[in-house]
ChimeraX commands (.cxc) that place a marker at each C-alpha (Angstrom):
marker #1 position 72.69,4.02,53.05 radius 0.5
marker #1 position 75.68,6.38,52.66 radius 0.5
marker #1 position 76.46,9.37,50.29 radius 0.5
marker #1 position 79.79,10.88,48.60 radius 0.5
marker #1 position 79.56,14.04,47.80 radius 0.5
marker #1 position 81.87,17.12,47.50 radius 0.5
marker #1 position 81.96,19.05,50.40 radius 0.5
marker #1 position 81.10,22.65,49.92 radius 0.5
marker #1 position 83.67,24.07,52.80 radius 0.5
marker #1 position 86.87,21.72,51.41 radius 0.5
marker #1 position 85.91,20.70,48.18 radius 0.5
marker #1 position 87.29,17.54,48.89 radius 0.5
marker #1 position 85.14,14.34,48.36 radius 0.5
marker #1 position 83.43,13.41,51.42 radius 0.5
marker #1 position 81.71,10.72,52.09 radius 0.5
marker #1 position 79.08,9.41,55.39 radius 0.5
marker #1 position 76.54,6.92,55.95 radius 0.5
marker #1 position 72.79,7.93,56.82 radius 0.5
marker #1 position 69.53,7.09,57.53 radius 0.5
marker #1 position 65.71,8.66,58.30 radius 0.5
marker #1 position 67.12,10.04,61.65 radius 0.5
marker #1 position 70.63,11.92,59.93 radius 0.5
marker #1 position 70.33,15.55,60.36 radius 0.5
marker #1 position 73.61,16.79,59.60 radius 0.5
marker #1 position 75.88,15.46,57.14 radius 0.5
marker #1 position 79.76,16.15,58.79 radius 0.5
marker #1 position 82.44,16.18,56.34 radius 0.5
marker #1 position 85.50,13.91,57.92 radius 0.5
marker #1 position 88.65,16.16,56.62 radius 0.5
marker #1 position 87.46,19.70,57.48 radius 0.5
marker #1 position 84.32,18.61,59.80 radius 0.5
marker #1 position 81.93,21.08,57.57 radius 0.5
marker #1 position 78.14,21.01,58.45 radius 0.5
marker #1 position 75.46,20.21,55.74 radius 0.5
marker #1 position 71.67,20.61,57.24 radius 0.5
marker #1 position 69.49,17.47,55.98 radius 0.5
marker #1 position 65.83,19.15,55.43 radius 0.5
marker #1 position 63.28,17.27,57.28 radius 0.5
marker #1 position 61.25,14.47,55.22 radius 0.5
marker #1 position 64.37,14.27,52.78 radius 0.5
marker #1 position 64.67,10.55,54.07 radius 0.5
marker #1 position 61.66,8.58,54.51 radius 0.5
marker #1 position 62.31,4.96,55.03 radius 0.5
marker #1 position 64.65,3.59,52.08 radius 0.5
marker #1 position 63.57,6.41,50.10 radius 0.5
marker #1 position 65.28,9.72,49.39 radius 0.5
marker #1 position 62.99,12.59,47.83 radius 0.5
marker #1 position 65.76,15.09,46.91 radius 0.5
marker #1 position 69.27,15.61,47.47 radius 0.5
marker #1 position 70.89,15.39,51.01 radius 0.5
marker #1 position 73.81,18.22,49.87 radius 0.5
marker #1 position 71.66,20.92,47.81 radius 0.5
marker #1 position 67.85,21.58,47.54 radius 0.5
marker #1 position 67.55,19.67,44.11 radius 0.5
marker #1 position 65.27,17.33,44.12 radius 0.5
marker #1 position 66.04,16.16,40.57 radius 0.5
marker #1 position 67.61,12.46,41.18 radius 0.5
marker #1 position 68.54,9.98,39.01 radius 0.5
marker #1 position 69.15,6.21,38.69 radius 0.5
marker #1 position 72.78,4.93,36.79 radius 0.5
marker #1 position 74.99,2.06,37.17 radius 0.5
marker #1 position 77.09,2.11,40.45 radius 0.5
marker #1 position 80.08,1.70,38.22 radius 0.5
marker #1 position 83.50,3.75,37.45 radius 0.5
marker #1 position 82.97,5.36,33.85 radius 0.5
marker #1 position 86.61,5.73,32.89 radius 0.5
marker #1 position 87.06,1.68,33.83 radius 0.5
marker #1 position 84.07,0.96,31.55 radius 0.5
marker #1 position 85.29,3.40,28.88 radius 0.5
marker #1 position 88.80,1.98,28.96 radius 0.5
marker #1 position 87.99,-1.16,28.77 radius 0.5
marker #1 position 86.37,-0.89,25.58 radius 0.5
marker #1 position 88.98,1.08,24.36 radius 0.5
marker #1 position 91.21,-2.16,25.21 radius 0.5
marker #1 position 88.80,-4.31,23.52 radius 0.5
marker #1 position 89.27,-1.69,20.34 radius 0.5
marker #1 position 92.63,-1.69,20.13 radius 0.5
marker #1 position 93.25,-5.27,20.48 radius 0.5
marker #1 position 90.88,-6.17,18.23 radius 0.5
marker #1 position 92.46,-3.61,15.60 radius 0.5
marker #1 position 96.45,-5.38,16.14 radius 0.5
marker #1 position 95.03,-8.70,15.37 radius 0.5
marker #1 position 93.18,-6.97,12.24 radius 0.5
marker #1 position 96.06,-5.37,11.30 radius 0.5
marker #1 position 98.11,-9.13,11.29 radius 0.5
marker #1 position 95.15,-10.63,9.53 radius 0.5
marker #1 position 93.95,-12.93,12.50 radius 0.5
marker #1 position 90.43,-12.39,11.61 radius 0.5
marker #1 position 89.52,-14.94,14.28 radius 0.5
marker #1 position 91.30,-13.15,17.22 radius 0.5
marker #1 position 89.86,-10.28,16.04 radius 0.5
marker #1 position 86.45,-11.16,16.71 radius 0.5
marker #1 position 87.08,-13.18,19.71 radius 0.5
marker #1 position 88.53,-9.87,20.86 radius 0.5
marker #1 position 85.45,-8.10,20.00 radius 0.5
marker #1 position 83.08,-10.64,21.20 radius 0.5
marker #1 position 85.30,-11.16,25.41 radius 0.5
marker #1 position 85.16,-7.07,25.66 radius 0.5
marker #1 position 81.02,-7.19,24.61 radius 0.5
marker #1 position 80.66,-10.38,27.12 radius 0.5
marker #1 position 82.88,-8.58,29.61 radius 0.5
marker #1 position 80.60,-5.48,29.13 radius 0.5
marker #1 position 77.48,-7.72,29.35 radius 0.5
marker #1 position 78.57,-9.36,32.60 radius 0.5
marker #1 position 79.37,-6.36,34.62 radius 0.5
marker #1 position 76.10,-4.69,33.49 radius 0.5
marker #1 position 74.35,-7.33,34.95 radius 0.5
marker #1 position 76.32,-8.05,38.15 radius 0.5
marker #1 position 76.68,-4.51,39.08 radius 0.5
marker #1 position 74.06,-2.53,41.17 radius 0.5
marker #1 position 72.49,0.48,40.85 radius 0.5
marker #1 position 72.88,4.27,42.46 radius 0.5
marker #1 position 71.37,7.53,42.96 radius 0.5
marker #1 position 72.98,10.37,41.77 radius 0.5
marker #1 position 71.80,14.01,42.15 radius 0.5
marker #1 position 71.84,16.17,38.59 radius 0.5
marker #1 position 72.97,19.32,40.74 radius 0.5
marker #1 position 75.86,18.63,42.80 radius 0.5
marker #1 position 76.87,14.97,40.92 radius 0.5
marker #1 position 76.08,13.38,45.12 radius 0.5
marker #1 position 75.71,9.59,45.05 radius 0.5
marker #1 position 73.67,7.76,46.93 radius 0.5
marker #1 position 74.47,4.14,47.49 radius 0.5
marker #1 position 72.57,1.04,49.07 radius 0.5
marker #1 position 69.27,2.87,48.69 radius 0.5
marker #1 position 66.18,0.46,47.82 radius 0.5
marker #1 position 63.71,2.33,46.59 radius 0.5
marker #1 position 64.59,4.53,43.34 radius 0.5
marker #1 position 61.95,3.80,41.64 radius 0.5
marker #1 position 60.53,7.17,42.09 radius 0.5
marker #1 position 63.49,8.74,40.42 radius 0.5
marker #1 position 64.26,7.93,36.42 radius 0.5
marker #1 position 66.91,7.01,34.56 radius 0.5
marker #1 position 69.04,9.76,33.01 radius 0.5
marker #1 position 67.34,12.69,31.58 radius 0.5
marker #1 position 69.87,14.40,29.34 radius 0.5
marker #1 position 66.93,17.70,28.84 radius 0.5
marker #1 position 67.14,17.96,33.07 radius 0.5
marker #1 position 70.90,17.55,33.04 radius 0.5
marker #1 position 71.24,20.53,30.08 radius 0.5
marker #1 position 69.38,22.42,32.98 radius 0.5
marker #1 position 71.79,22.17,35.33 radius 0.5
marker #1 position 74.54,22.30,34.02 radius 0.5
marker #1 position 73.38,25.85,32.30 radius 0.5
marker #1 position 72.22,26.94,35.84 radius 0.5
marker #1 position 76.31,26.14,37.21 radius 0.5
marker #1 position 77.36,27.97,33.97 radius 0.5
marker #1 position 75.38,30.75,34.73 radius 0.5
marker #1 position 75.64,30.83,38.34 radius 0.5
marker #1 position 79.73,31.10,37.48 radius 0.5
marker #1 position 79.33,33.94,35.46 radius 0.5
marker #1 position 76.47,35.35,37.63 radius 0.5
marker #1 position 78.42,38.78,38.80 radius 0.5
marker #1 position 79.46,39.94,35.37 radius 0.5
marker #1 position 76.04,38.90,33.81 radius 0.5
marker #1 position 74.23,40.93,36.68 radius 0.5
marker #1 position 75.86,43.99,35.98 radius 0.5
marker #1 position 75.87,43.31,32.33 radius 0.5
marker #1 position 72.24,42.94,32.45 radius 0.5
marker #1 position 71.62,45.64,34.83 radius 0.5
marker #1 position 73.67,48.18,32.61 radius 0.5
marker #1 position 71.30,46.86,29.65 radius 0.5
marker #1 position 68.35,47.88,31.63 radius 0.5
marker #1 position 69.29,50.87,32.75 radius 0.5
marker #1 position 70.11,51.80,28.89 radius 0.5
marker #1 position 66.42,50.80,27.80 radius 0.5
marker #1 position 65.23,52.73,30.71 radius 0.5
marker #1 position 67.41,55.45,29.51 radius 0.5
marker #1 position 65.87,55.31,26.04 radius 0.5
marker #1 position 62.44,54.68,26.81 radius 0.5
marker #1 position 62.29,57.78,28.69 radius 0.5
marker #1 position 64.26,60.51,27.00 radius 0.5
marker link #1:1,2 radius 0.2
marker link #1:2,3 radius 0.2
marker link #1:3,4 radius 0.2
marker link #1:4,5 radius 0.2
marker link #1:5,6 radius 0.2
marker link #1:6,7 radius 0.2
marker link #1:7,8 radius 0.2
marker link #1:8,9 radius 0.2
marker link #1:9,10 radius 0.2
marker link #1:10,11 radius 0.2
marker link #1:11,12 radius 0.2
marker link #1:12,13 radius 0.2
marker link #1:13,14 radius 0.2
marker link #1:14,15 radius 0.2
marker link #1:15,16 radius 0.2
marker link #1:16,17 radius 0.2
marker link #1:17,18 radius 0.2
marker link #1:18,19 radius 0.2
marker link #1:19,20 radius 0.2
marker link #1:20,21 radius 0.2
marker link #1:21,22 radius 0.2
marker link #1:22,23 radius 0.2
marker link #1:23,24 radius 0.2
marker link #1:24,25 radius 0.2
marker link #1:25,26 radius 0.2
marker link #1:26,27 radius 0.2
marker link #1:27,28 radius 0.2
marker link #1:28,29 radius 0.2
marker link #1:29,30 radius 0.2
marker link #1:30,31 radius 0.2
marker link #1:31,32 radius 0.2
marker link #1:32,33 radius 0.2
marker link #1:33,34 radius 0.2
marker link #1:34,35 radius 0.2
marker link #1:35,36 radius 0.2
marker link #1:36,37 radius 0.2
marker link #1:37,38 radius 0.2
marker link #1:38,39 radius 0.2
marker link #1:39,40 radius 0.2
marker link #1:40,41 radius 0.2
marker link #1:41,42 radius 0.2
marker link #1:42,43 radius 0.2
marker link #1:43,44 radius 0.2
marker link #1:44,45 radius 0.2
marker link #1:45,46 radius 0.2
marker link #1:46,47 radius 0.2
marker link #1:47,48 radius 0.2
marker link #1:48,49 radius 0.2
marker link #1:49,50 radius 0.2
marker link #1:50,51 radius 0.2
marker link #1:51,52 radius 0.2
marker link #1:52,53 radius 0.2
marker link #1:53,54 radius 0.2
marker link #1:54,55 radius 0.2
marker link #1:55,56 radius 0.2
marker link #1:56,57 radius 0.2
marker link #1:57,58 radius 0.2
marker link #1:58,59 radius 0.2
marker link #1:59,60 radius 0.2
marker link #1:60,61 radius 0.2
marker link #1:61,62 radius 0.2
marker link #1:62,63 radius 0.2
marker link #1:63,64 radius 0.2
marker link #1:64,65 radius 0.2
marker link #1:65,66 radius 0.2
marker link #1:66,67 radius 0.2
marker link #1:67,68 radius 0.2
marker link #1:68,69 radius 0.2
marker link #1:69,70 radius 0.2
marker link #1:70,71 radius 0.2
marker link #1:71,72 radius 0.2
marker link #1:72,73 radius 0.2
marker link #1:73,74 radius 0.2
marker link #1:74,75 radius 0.2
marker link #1:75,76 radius 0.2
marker link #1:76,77 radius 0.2
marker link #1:77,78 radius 0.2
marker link #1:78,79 radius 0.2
marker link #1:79,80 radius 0.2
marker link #1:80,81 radius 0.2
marker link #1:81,82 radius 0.2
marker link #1:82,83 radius 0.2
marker link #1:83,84 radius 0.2
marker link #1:84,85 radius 0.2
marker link #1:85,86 radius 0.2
marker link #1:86,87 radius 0.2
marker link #1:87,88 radius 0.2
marker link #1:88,89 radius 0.2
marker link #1:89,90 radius 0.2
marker link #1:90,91 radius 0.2
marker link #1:91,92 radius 0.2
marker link #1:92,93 radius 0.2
marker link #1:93,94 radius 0.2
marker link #1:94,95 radius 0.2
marker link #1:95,96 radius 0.2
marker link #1:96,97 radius 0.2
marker link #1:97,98 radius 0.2
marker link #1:98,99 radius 0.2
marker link #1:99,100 radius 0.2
marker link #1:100,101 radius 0.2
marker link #1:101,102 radius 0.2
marker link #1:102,103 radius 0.2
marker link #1:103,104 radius 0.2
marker link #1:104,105 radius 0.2
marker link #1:105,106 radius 0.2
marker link #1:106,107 radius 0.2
marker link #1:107,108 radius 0.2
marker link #1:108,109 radius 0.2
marker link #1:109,110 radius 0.2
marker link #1:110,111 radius 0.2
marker link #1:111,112 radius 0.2
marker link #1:112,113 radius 0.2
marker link #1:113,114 radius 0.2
marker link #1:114,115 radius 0.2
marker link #1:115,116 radius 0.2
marker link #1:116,117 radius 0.2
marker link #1:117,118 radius 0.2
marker link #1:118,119 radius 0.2
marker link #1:119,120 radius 0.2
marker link #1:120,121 radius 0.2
marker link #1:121,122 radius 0.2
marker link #1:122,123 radius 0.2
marker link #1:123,124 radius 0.2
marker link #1:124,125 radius 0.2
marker link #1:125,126 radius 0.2
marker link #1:126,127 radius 0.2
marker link #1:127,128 radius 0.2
marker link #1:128,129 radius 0.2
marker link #1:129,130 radius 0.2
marker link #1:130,131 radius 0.2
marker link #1:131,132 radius 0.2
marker link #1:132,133 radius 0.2
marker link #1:133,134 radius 0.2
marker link #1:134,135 radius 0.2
marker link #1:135,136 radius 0.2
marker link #1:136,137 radius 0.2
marker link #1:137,138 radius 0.2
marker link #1:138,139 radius 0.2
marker link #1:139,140 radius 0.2
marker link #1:140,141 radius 0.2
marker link #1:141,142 radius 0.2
marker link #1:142,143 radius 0.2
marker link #1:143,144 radius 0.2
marker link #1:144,145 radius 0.2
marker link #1:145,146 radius 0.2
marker link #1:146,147 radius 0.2
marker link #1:147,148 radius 0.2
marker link #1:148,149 radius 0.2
marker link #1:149,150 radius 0.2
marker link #1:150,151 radius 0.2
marker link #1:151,152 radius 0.2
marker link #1:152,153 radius 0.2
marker link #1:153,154 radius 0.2
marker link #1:154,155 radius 0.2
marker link #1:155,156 radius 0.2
marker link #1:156,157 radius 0.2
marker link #1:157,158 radius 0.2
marker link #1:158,159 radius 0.2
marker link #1:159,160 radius 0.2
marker link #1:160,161 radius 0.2
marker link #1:161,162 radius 0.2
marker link #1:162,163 radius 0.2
marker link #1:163,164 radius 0.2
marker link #1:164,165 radius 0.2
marker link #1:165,166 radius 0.2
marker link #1:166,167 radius 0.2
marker link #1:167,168 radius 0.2
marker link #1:168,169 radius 0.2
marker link #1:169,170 radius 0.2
marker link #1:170,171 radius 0.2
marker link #1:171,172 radius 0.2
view
């Protein structure tokens, strides 16, 4: 099994294999130290994340996005020249190669782990079936919890001024 992640000392992407008996993940640029929590790896099965406490996984396609999402895009365009000179035929075989393309890879290509907190992926793991498929509610979570957790100094005092004024009010 092996993980990529972005390592929290570098912020570089890192990647290293593991297994049940890993207890340190060692980034190989700046050689930063992650502590694996005991019981994270049991077998073939991971019960939360390896780089942060989350133990919100979940299973995608071990895939590049931007590949997938350009190649549709090629499979628009093309089919929208031949439109545009009236080959109605090479328009839909254009259509119907990018949808079989699509279709192919889907099936061909494996699946991965990936952590909704720090966006880890876990590769040749065999047991996901604990973990779900994308959860777009849990990712909302998260990704609130990073935006709040940048902000988090000028919110605390911002809140903390806020209280003080109620307290201010309540009492005087």
């Amino acid at each position: 099994m092996q993980v990529q992640y972005h390592c929290p000392a570098c912020h570089e992407i890192a990647g290293c294999r593991f297994d049940e008996s890993t207890q340190v993940l060692v980034c190989p640029r700046c050689q930063g130290r992650i502590a694996v929590a005991e019981g994270t790896v049991t077998g073939q099965h991971i019960s939360k994340c390896l780089v942060c406490p989350s133990v919100d996984l979940y299973i995608r396609k071990d895939f590049p996005q931007r590949f997938g999402v350009a190649m549709v895009g090629v499979g628009i365009v093309g089919s929208s020249i031949a439109w545009y000179y009236m080959h109605l035929y090479w328009t839909f075989a254009i259509l119907l190669a990018s949808a079989l393309a699509d279709l192919l890879l889907y099936a061909v290509v494996g699946e991965a782990l990936m952590c909704y907190r720090c966006n880890a992926l876990y590769r040749g793991v065999e047991e996901m079936d604990a973990h779900g498929p994308f959860d777009l509610e849990t990712h909302e979570k998260y990704r609130q919890l990073a935006a709040r957790m940048e902000h988090g100094s000028a919110d605390a005092s911002h809140g903390q001024e806020a209280e003080i004024s109620r307290q201010g009010a309540a009492g005087g």
